[in-house]
C-alpha positions in Angstrom: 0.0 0.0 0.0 3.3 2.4 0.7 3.7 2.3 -2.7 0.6 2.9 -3.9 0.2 5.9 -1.6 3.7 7.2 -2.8 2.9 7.0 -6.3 -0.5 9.2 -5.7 0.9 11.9 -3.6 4.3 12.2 -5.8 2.0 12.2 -9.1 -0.1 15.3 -7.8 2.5 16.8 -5.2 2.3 17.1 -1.9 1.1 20.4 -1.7 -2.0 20.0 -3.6 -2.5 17.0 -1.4 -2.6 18.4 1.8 -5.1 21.3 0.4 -7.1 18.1 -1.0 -7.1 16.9 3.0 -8.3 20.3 4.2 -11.4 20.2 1.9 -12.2 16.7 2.9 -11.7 17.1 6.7 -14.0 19.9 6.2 -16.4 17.5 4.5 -16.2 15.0 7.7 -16.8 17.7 9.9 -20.1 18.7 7.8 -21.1 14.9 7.7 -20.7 14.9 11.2 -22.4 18.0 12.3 -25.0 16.6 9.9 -25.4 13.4 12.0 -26.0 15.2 15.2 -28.2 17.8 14.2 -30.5 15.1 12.6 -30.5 13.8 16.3 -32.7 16.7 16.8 -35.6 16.5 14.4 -38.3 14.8 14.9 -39.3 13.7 11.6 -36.0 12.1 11.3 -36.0 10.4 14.4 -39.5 8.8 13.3 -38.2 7.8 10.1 -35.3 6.2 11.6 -37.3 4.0 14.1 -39.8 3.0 11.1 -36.9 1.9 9.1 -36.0 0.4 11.8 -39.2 -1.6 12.9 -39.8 -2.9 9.4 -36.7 -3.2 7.4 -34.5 -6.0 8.4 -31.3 -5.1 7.9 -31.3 -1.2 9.0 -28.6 1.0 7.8 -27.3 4.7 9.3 -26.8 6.4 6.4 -25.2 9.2 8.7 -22.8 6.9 10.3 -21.9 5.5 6.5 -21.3 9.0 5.0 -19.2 9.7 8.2 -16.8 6.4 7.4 -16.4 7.6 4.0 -15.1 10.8 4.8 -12.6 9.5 7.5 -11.3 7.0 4.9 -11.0 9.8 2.3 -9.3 12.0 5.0 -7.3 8.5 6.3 -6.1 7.9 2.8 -4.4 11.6 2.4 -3.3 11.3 5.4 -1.3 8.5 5.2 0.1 9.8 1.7 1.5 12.4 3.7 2.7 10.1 6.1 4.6 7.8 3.8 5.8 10.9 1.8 7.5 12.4 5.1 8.8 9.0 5.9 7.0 9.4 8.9 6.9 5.4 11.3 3.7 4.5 12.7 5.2 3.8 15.9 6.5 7.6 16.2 2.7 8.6 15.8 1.4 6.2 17.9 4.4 7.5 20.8 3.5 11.0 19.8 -0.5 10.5 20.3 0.0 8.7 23.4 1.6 11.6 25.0 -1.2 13.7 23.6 -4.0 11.6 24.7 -2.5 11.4 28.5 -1.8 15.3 28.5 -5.6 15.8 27.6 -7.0 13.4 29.5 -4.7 15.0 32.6 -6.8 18.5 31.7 -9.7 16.8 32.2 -9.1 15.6 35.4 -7.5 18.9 36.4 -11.0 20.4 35.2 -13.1 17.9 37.0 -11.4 18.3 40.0 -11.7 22.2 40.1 -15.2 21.4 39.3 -15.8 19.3 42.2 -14.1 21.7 44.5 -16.2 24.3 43.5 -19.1 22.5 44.3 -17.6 21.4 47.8 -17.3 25.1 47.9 -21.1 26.3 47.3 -22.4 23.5 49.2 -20.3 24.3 52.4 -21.1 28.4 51.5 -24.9 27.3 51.5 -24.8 25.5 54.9 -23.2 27.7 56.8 -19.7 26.5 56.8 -16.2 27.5 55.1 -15.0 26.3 52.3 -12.6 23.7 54.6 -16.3 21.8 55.2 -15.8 23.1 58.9 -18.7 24.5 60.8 
């Protein structure tokens, strides 16, 4: 597939590649935004759960379009990858560092949150912030 990839990305460069991945990450975002404002109408929904209750095999056309634009936005991005000579293991190091850096915001953010609420709650009965009365 490295090969494959190369030959693509080499035959149109890479510049016009990566603009090629900005209008098709653009398109995943619409197909998502798509999919989750259709969780909000009502004549959707209804049409969803009478596909559902009388066709056998039901299929989310939302969640279909969606995989088709991650594999269009997949596929340039692993031409760019392969053109950069870039490992899959560096990415996956890289990403894991990102991942654990967010997921440490979130539990800064969580905690703050759950201090504030100590906080109002101890405010609203009379003690101090500590919990002491």
């Amino acid at each position: 597939m490295r090969n494959k990839l190369l030959k693509i990305v080499n035959h149109y460069g890479i510049r016009k590649q990566t603009k090629y991945l900005m209008s098709e990450i653009y398109e995943l975002v619409e197909a998502i935004v798509e999919k989750e404002e259709s969780k909000k109408d009502a004549i959707k929904n209804m049409c969803d759960i009478l596909r559902r209750a009388f066709l056998t095999e039901y299929k989310d056309i939302y969640k279909d379009h969606i995989a088709e634009e991650i594999s269009d936005c997949y596929v340039l991005i692993e031409q760019i990858r392969n053109y950069y000579n870039i490992s899959i293991s560096d990415l996956k190091e890289i990403m894991t560092l990102k991942i654990d850096r967010q997921l440490m915001r979130i539990n800064a953010e969580e905690s703050g949150k759950m201090l504030d609420e100590i906080t109002r709650y101890a405010k609203e009965h009379g003690g101090n912030e500590n919990g002491n009365n």
